[in-house]
N, C-alpha and C positions, 0 to 999 in steps of 0.2 A: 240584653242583660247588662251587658259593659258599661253601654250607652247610659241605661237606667241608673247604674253606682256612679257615673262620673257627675249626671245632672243631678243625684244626694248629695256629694262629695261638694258643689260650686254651690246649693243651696245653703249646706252649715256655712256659714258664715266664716265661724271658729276655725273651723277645719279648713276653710277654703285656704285663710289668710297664715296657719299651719306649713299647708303643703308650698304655699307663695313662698315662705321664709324659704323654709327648704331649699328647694330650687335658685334664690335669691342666694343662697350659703356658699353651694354648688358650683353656682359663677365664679362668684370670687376664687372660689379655691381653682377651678380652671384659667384664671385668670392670671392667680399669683405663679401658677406652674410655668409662666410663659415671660415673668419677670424676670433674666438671669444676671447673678453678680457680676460685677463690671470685670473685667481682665481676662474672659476666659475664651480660647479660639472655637466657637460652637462647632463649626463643622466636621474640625478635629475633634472633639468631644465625639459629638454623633459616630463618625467611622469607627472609634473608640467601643464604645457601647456595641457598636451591629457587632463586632471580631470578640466579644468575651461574652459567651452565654451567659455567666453567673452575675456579670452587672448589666445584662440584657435582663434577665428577667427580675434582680430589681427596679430595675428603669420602668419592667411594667408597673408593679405596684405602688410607683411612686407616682404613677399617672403621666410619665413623660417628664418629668420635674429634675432627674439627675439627668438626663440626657439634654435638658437646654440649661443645665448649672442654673436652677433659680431659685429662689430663695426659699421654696418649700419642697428642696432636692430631697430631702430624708423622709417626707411624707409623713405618716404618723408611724412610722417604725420603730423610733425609741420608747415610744408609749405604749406599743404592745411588747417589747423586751419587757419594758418596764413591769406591766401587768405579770409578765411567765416567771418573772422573779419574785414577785409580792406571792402569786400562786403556789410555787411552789415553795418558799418561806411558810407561807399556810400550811402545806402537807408534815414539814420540820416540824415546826412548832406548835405544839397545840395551844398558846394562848393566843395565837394568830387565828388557828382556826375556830375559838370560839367565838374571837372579833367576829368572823365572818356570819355569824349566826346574827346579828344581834345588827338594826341599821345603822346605831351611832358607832358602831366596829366597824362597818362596811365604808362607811361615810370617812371615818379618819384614814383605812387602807386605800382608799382612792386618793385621798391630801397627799399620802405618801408616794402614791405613783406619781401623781403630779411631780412632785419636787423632786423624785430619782429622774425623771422625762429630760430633765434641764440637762445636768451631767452626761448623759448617754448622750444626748442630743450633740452635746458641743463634743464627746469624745468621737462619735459617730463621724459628725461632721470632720475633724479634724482627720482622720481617717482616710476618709476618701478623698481631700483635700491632698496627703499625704503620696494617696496612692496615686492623682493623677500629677503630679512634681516630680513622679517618677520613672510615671513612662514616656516611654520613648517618640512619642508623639508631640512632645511640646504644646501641651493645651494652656496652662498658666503658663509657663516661662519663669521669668524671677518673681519671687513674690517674699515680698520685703515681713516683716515681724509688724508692724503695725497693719498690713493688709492682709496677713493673715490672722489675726486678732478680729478686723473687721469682718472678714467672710465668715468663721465662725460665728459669732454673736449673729451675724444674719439668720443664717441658716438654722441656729439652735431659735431664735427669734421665729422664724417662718413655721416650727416644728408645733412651736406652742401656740401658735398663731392656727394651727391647723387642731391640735387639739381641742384649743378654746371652740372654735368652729362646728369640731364633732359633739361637741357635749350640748352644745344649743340645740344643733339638730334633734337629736336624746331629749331633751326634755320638752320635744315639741307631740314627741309619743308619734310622729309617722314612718320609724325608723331607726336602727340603730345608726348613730353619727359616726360612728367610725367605720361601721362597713358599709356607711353609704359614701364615705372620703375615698376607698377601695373602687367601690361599684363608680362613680367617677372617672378614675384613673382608668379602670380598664377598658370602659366604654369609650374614653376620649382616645385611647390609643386603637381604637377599629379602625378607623376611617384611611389613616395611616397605612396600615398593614394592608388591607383591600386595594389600597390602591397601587401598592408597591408590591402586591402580587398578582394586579394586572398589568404594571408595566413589564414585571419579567416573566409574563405569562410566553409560554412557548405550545406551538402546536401538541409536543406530548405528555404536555400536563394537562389536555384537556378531562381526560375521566379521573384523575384527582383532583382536581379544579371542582368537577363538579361531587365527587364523594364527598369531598370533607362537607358540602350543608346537608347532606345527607346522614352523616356519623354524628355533627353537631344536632340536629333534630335528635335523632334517637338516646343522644347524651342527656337531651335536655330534659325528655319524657324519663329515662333512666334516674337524673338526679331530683327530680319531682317525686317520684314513686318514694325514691330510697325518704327523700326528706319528710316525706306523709305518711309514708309505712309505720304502724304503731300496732303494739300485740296489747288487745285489752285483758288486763286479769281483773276477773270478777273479786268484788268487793259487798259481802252481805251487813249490815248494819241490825244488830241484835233489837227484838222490841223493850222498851224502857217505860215504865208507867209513874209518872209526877202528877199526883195529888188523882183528878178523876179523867188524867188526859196520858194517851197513851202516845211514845214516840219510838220514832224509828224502824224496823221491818221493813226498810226500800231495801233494792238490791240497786250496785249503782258497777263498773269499773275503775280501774287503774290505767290509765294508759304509760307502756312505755315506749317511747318512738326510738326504732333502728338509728337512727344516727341521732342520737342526743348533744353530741358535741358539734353540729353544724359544721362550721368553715374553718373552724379554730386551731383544728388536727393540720389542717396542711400550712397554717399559717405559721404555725408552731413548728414545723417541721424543716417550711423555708428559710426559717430563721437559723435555726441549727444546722442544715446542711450547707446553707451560704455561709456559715463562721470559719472553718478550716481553710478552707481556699483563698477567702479575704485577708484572711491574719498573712498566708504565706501570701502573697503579694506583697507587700509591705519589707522580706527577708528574700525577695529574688536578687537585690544588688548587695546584700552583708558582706561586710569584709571576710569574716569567716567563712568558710570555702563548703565547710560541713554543713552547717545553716544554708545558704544560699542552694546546694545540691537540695537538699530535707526538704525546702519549699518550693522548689520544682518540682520535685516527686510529689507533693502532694495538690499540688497544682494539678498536674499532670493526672495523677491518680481521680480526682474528682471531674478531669474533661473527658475520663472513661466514661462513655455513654450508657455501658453494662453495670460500672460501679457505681455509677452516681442514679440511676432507674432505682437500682438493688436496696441502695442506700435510703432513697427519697419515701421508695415504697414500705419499706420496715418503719421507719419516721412514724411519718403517718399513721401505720398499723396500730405501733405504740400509745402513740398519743392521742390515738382515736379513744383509748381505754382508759390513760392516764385522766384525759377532760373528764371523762363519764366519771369519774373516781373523784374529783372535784366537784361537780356539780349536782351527782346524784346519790344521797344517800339512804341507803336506805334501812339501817337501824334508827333513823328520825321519824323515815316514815310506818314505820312497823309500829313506833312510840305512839306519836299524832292518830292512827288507828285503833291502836287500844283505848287512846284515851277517851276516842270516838263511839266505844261500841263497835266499830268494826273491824271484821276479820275477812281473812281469806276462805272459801269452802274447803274442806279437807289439810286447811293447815292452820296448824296449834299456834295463836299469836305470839305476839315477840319476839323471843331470838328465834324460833322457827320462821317467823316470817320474813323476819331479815335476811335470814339465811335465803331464802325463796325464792326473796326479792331480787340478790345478788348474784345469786345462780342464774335465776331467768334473765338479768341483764347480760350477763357476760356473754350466754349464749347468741340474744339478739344483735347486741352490739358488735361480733363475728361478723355480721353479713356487711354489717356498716363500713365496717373497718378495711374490709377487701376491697368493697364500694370504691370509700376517701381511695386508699392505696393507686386500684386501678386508673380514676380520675386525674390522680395525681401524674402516671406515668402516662398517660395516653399522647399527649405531645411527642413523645418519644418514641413511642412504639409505631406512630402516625411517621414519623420521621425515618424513622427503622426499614418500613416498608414501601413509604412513596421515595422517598432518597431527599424530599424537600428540607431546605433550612429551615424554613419560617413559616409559621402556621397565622393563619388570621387571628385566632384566641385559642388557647388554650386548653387542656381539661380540666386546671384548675381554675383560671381565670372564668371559665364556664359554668362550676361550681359556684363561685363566688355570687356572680351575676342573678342567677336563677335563685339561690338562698337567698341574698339581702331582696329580691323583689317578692318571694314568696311570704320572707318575713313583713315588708313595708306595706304588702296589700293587708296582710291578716291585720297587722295594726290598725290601719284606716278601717277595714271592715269593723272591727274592734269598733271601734269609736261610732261608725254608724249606729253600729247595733245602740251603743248603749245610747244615743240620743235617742231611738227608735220610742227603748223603755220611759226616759224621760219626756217625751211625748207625751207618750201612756197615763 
C-alpha cells in the first residue's frame, strides 16, 4: 500500500518535483544551522546550553542553530511571536477580526507579520547576544559596537531567510513550511541525543533504555488517535424545489476534531513560559541589589520542576481553548447553514445552533486540552521517575513530529486524490 502511494507520488510529475523542492529547502535550512557567526567559543557555548534547561529546550526548536551560534540561531521564533500578537490583536479588535474573514484582510495581516518578524528578530537576537556577554563562561568575550551590529543584522537576516524558506515550502501545498522548519530541527537533533545516551549508557539504565521506545510507541499511537478523533454531528439539508427540479433532502455531518488547535497550544505556551526566566537573566548582575535578588528568585522559581510542569501544563490547557476560539466559529457556521437549508435534527437553527455548536466544542476540546497538557509534561514526569537528565525526544517534540507528518501525508494524499478525479 506504501509502496503503491510513493510509485503515484514519483509518477505526477508536479508533485514529484513539489516534494524534491521541499526536501531541497530542508537542506539548506540544515545547512545554514551549521554556519556559526565568527567570534563565538562553540564548545563553551555547547556546555552552556547542556547546564540551562530553558535555552536547552530552545536550542531544540531551533534545530541545533543557537547551540552552534549560526546564523539561523532564532529559527522562525519571532515569526510565530509575531503571528500570537497579530492573533490576539484580532480577538481586541474587531476590524482586525473582520480582516480575518475576508483574503485580501488575511493577505495584508500576513504583510504585517512579516514586517513586525524584522524588529523581534533583531530585538530577539540582541537578546541572547546580551545574555551570553554575560555569562560567566566567556563565549564572545569583547565584542566591539560595530560587531555587534554586524551579528544582529545576521541573525535577524538568517530569521527572514528562514521565513522566506517556510512560505515557499507553503505554497508548494506538501506541507505547512513552518512546521516543517520545526519537524527539521527536531529530527536533526535525534541522532545527537541517541548517541550521547549510548555513550553515558550505564548497566542500570538498561530497562529505561529500553521503556522509553516503548512509552514513545504508545505516545505515538495516543497522539494519532487524539489528532483523528472527531465527533460527527448530523447535518439534514431541508427539500427545496426550483422550477420542476427538486433539491436537497441529503443527510450529510459536521465534523468537529478533538484537538482542533493541533501543535500551536504548546508552542504558544513555550513561548510564554520561556519569557519570565529569559527577561530575569538579563537582571542577575543589576547594580540594584533588589532586582538582581527578584531575578534569581524567579530564575530559581521557574528551575522548580513542580512549578514549571504545573505552570507548562495550565499554558497549554488554556490555549488549547484560546486557538479553538480563534479558529472555530461557530455563529458563521450556524449562519453558512441556514443560508444552506441546513439544520441540526432537534435543534432550532441559528442562535440555538451556535449555542450547540459551542457547547459541544468546549466539551470535546476537554479531552484535547488534558491530551496537549499531559504531552507537554511527559519529559518531566519521564524524568521524575527514571532520575534521567536527557530524554532522546520529547513529549512535545513528539507531538510536533507525528502532527506535521500526519498533516504533510494528508496533503499529498490530497493532491493524489485530486489528480485521480482530473484523470476522470
Amino acid at each position: 500500500m506504501i509502496l503503491d502511494k510513493l510509485v503515484q507520488i514519483w509518477k505526477a510529475k508536479d508533485l514529484r518535483k513539489n516534494i524534491l523542492f521541499v526536501l531541497s529547502m530542508l537542506i539548506i535550512f540544515r545547512f545554514a544551522a551549521h554556519i556559526p557567526v565568527p567570534g563565538v567559543d562553540t564548545a563553551a557555548l555547547r556546555d552552556f546550553f547542556a547546564s540551562n534547561q530553558i535555552l536547552g529546550l530552545l536550542n531544540v526548536f531551533s534545530g541545533g542553530g543557537m547551540e552552534n551560534f549560526s546564523i539561523v540561531m532564532m529559527g522562525i521564533a519571532p515569526y510565530i511571536t509575531a503571528s500570537i500578537i497579530f492573533q490576539l490583536l484580532a480577538m481586541i479588535i474587531p476590524k482586525m477580526e473582520e480582516m480575518q474573514k475576508e483574503e485580501a484582510g488575511r493577505q495584508k495581516i500576513n504583510m504585517w507579520t512579516r514586517w513586525l518578524t524584522v524588529p523581534l528578530s533583531a530585538m530577539q537576537a540582541f537578546a541572547m547576544i546580551t545574555l551570553l556577554r554575560r555569562s560567566s563562561a566567556n563565549i564572545l568575550g569583547e565584542v566591539s559596537g560595530f560587531n555587534l551590529f554586524t551579528m544582529i543584522l545576521t541573525i535577524t537576516a538568517g530569521t527572514i531567510f528562514l521565513m522566506w524558506i517556510g512560505e515557499l515550502i507553503t505554497e508548494k501545498k506538501v506541507g505547512n513550511g513552518i512546521s516543517l522548519l520545526i519537524f527539521a530541527g527536531i529530527v536533526a537533533s535525534l541522532p545527537s541525543a541517541i548517541q550521547q545516551a549510548i555513550v553515558q549508557f550505564e548497566a542500570g539504565d538498561l530497562f529505561v533504555l529500553i521503556g522509553f521506545p516503548a512509552i514513545a510507541i504508545i505516545t505515538v499511537i495516543g497522539v494519532v488517535v487524539i489528532t483523528e478523533a472527531q465527533r460527527n454531528i448530523p447535518v439534514q439539508y431541508a427539500k427545496q424545489i426550483r422550477g420542476n427540479r427538486m433539491y436537497g433532502g441529503t443527510s450529510t455531518h459536521l465534523p468537529l476534531r478533538v484537538n482542533m488547535a493541533g501543535v500551536i497550544p504548546i508552542i504558544f505556551a513555550i513561548s510564554v513560559v520561556l519569557f519570565p526566566p529569559m527577561v530575569a537573566q538579563f537582571f542577575v548582575h543589576a547594580r540594584s541589589a533588589w532586582i538582581a535578588k527578584s531575578a534569581e528568585w524567579i530564575i530559581t522559581l521557574f528551575n522548580n520542576q513542580l512549578f514549571y510542569g504545573i505552570s507548562y501544563f495550565l499554558l497549554v490547557f488554556a490555549f488549547t481553548y484560546f486557538y479553538t476560539e480563534v479558529i472555530f466559529h461557530p455563529t458563521q457556521i450556524a449562519e453558512n447553514l441556514q443560508k444552506q437549508g441546513g439544520f441540526i435534527p432537534g435543534i432550532r437553527p441559528g442562535r440555538h445552533t451556535s449555542e450547540y455548536l459551542a457547547n459541544t466544542t468546549h466539551k470535546i476540546i476537554f479531552v484535547g486540552a488534558l491530551f496537549l497538557g499531559a504531552i507537554a509534561i511527559l519529559p518531566l514526569i519521564m524524568r521524575y521517575f527514571t532520575g534521567m537528565q536527557s530524554l532522546a525526544i520529547g513529549g512535545t517534540s513528539l507531538l510536533i513530529v507525528v502532527a506535521v507528518v500526519i498533516e504533510t501525508v494528508k496533503q499529498v494524499e490530497s493532491q493524489l486524490t485530486m489528480r485521480e478525479y482530473e484523470g476522470m
